[in-house]
C-alpha positions as CSV (number, residue, x, y, z in Angstrom):
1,X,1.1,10.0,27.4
2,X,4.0,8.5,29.5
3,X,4.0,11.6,32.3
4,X,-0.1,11.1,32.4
5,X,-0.2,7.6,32.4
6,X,2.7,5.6,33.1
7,X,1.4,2.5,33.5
8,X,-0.7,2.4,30.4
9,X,-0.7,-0.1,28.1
10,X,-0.8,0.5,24.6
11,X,-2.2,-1.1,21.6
12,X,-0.7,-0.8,18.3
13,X,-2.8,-2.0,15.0
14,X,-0.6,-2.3,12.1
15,X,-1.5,-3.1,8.5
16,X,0.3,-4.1,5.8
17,X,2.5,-1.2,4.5
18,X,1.8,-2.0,0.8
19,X,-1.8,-2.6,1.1
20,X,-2.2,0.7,3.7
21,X,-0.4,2.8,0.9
22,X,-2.7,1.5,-2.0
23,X,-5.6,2.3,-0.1
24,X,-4.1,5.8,1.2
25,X,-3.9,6.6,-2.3
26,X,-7.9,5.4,-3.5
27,X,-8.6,7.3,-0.6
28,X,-6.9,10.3,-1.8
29,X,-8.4,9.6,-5.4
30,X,-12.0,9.2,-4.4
31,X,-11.5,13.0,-2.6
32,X,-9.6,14.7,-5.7
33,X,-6.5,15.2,-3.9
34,X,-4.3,13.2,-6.0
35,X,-4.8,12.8,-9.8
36,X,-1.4,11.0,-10.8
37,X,-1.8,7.4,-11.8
38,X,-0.9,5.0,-9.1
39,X,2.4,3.6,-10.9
40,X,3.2,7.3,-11.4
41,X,3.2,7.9,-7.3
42,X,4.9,4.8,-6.7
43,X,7.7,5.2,-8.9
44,X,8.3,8.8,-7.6
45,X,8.3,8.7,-4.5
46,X,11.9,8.0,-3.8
47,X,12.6,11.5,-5.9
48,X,9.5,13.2,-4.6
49,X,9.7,14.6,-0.5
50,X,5.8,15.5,-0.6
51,X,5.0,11.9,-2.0
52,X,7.3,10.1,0.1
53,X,5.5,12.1,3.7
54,X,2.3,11.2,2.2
55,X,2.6,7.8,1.2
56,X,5.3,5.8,2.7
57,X,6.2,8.0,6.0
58,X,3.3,6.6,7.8
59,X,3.8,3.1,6.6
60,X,6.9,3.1,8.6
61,X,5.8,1.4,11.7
62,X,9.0,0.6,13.3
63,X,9.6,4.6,13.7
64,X,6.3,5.1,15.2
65,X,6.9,2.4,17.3
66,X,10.5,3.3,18.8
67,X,8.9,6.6,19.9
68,X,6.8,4.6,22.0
69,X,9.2,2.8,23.2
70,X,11.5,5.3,24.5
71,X,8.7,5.7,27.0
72,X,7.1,2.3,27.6
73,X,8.8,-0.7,28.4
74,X,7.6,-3.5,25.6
75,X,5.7,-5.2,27.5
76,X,3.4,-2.2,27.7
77,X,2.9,-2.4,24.0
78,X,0.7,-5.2,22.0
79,X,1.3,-5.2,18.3
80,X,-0.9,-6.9,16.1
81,X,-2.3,-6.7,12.2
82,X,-5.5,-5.0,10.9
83,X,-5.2,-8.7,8.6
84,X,-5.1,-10.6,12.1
85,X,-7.6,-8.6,13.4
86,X,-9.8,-9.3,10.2
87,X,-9.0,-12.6,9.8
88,X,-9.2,-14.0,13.4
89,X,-11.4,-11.2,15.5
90,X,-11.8,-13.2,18.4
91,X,-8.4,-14.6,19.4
92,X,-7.0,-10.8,18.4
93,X,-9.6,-9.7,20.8
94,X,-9.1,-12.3,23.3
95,X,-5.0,-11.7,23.0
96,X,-6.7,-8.0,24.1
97,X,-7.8,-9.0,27.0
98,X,-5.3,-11.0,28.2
99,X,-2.7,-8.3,27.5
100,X,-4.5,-6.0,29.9
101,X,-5.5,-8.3,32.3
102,X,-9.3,-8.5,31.6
């Protein structure tokens, strides 16, 4: 991204890591890819490689973010919540705007 667009700036939507991983897993439910209880995948995962990629790798948002930011200053990168987003749409989406100059 950073050798196309150098100047970009870059908009990163978080959600809370609990709440993304509960929902991760109804998701997974509702397609028959997992078929352990919840409580069973949870209390796992710290022994369990392919649970711990699958549920709590992605929730780790200060990893994704550092990659960024070997590239972009921060200033080039807005964080906010899907709850913020949810919660307040407008000033999110005004904080939008302002962050890229619109």
């Amino acid at each position: 991204m950073h050798s196309v667009c150098p100047e970009a700036k870059l908009v990163y939507i978080l959600r809370d890591p609990v709440k993304r991983v509960v929902s991760h897993y109804a998701q997974r439910m509702g397609s028959f890819a997992e078929h352990r209880e919840l409580d069973v995948v949870l209390r796992d995962f710290e022994n369990d490689r392919v649970i711990f990629e699958q549920y709590v790798s992605p929730s780790q948002y200060h990893l994704q973010i550092e990659r960024y930011l070997e590239f972009f200053d921060r200033d080039r990168l807005h964080v906010v919540t899907l709850e913020e987003l949810r919660d307040r749409p407008m000033d999110v989406i005004n904080s939008f705007f302002d962050f890229v100059g619109a």
